[in-house]
C-alpha positions as CSV (number, residue, x, y, z in Angstrom):
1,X,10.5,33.4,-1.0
2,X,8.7,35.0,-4.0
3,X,6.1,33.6,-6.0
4,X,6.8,32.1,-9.2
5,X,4.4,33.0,-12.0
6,X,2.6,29.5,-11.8
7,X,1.6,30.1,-8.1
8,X,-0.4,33.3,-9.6
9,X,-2.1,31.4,-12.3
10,X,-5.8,30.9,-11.4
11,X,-5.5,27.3,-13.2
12,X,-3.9,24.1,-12.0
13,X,-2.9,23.9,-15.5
14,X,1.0,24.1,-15.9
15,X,0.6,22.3,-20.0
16,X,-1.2,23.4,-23.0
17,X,-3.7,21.2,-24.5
18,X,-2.1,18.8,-27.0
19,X,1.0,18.9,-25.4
20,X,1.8,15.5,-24.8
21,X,0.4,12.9,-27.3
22,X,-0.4,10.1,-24.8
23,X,-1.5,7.5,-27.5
24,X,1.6,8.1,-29.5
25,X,3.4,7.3,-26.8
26,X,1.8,4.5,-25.6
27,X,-0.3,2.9,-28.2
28,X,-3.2,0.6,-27.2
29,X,-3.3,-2.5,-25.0
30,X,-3.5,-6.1,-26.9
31,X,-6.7,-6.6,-27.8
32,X,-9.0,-8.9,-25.7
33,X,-8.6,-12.6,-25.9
34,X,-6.0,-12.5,-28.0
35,X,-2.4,-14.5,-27.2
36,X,-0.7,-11.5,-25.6
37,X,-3.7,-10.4,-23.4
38,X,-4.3,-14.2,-22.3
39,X,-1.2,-14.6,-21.1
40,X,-1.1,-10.8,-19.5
41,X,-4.5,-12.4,-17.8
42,X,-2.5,-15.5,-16.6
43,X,0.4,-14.1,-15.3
44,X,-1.8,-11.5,-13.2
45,X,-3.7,-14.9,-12.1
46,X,-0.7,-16.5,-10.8
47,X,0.2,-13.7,-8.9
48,X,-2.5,-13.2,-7.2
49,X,-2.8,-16.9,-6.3
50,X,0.3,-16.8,-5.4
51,X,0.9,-13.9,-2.6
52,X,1.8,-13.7,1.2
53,X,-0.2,-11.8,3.5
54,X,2.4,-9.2,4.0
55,X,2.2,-8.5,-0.1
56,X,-1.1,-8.3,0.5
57,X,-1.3,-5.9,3.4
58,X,1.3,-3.2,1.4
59,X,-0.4,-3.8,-2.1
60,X,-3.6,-1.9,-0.1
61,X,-1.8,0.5,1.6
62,X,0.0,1.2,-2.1
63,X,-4.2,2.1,-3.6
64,X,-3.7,5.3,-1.9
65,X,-1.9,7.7,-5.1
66,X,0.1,10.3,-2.5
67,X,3.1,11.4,-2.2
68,X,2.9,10.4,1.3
69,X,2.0,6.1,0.7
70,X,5.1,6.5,-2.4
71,X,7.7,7.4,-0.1
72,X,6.2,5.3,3.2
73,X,6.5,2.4,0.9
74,X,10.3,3.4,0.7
75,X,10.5,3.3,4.6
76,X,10.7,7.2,4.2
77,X,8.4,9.5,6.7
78,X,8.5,12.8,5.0
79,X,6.0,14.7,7.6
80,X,4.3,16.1,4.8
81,X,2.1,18.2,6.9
82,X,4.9,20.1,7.8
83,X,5.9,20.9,4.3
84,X,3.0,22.7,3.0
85,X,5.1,23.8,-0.7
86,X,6.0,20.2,-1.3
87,X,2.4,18.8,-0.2
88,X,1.1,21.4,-3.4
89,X,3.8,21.5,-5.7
90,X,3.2,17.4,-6.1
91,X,-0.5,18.0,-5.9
92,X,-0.6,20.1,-9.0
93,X,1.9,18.2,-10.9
94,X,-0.9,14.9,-10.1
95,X,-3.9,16.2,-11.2
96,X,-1.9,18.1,-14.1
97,X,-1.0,13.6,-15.0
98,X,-4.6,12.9,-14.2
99,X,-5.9,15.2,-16.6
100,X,-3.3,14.4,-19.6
101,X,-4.4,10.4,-18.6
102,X,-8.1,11.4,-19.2
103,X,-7.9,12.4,-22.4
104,X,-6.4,8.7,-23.2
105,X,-9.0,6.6,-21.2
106,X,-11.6,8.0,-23.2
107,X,-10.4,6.2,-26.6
108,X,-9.6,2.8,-24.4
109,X,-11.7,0.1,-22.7
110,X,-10.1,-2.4,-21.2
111,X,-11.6,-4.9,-18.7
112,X,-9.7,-5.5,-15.4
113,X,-8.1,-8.5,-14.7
114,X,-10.7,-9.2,-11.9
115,X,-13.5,-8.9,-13.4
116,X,-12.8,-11.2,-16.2
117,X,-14.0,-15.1,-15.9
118,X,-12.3,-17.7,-17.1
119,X,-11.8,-21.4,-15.4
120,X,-10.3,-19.8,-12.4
121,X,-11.1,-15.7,-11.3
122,X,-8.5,-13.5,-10.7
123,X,-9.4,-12.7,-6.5
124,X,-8.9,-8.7,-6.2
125,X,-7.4,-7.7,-2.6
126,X,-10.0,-7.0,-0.5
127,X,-11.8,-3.6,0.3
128,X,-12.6,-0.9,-2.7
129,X,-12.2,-2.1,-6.2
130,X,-11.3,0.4,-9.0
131,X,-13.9,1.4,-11.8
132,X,-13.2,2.2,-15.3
133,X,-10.3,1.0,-17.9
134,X,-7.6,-1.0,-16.6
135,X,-5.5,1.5,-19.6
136,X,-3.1,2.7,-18.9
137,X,-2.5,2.3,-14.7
138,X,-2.8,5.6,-12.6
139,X,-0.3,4.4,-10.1
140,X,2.2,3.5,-11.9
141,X,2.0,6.7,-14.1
142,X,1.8,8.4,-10.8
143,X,4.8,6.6,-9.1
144,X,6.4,7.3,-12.2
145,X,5.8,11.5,-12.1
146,X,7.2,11.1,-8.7
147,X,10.1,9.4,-9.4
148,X,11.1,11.7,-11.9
149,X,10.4,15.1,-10.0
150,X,12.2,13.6,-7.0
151,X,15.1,12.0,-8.6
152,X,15.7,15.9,-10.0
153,X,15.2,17.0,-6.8
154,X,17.8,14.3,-5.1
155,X,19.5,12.5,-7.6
156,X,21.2,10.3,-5.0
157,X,18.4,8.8,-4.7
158,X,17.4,7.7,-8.4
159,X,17.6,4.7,-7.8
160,X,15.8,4.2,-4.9
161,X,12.9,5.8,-6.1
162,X,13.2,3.4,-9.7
163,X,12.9,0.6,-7.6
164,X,9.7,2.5,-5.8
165,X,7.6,2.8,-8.8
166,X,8.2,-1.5,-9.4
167,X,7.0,-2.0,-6.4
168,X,4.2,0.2,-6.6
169,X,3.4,-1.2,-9.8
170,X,3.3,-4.4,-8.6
171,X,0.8,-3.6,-6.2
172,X,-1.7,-3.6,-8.7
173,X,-0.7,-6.6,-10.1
174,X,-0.8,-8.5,-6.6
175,X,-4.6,-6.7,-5.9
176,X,-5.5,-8.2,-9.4
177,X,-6.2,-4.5,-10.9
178,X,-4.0,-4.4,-13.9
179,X,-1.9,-5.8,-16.0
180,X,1.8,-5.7,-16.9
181,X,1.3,-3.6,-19.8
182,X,-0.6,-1.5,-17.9
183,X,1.9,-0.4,-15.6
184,X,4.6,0.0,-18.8
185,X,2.1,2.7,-20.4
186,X,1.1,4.6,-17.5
187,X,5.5,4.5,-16.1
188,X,5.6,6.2,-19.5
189,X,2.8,8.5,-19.4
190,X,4.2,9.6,-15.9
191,X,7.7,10.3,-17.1
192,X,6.5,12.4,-20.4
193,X,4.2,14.6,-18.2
194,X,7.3,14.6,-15.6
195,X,9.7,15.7,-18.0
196,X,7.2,18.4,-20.2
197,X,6.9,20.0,-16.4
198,X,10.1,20.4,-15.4
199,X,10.8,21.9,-18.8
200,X,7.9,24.5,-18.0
201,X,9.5,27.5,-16.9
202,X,7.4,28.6,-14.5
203,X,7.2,25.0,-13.2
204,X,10.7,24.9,-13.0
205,X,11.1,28.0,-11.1
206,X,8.4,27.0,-8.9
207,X,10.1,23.7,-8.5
208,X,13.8,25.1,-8.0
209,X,12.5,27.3,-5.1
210,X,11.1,24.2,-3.1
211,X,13.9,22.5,-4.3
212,X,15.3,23.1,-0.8
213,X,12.3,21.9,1.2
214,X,11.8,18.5,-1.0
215,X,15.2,17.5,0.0
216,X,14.6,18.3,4.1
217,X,11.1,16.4,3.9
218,X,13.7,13.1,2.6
219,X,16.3,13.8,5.0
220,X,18.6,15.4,3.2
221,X,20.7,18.7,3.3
């Protein structure tokens, strides 16, 4: 296989600066204590009060943001360490999101769910508890970017992998970490940076050669 022109760049960097206006896209989250973030703040509450042990358990194995956890949570062991291309290819295209995400967490500041009082507190699953704005949500703008590269990758499975990034969203929510609107900013934010790679050209050509080995680590021919 040759190597496209993206695997001889000595960046990560696949987008110019300014390519994708995040807070066009996605605005900014209601403001605090008014109507629309207290009701954000109760329906996070009642989830949280509300889950099982077993939504529990796979809301902290869903804090990890890997290819790997996205498609385990599908019931889907892609023996990634066997498919070095795919393991960077996905890499690159997540720290390319986490970069673009950045530059809109600097203008935001939004307080978690749990780690705002009210009569009751929101009770965050247990072990490491996220730092920073709750604006918009990582994972879901992750599961989101995978979605999209894998759906173009297997389309049959589009809408498997649109029911993986609810799920994963609602993760968050059940661990108390964000809320809804959250998760609809960051889906967004994922697809936009999805869709401004794939029309890259040499991301696409870098994609289109591993095409191939993306669809053996799923299972498919």
């Amino acid at each position: 296989m040759t190597s496209a022109p993206g695997q001889q760049r000595n960046s990560l960097l696949w987008l110019e600066p300014g390519k994708i206006d995040v807070a066009k896209i996605i605005g900014l989250p209601p403001a605090m204590n008014s109507p629309e973030h207290r009701k954000e703040f109760e329906e996070v509450l009642q989830i949280t009060l509300n889950r099982t042990p077993e939504r529990e358990k796979a809301a902290i194995a869903d804090q990890y943001q890997t290819l790997a956890r996205f498609l385990e949570g599908m019931g889907i062991d892609a023996h990634l360490s066997e498919h070095r291309e795919v393991r960077l290819l996905f890499r690159e295209a997540n720290i390319e999101l986490g970069i673009v995400l950045l530059s809109v967490r600097r203008m935001t500041s939004r307080t978690r769910p749990f780690a705002m009082w009210n009569k009751v507190r929101v009770k965050p699953c247990p072990g490491g508890r996220p730092e920073g704005t709750s604006f918009p949500a990582g994972h879901a703008a992750t599961a989101a970017l995978y979605a999209a590269l894998l759906s173009d990758a297997a389309p049959e499975l589009k809408d498997k992998f649109a029911e993986r990034i609810t799920s994963y969203g609602e993760s968050r929510l059940v661990c108390g970490f964000h809320y809804a609107s959250d998760l609809v900013a960051g889906e967004k934010v994922g697809r936009q940076v999805a869709e401004a790679l794939l029309a890259d050209r040499a991301f696409r050509q870098r994609f289109d050669e591993t095409r191939p080995e993306i669809r053996k680590s799923l299972g498919l021919t």
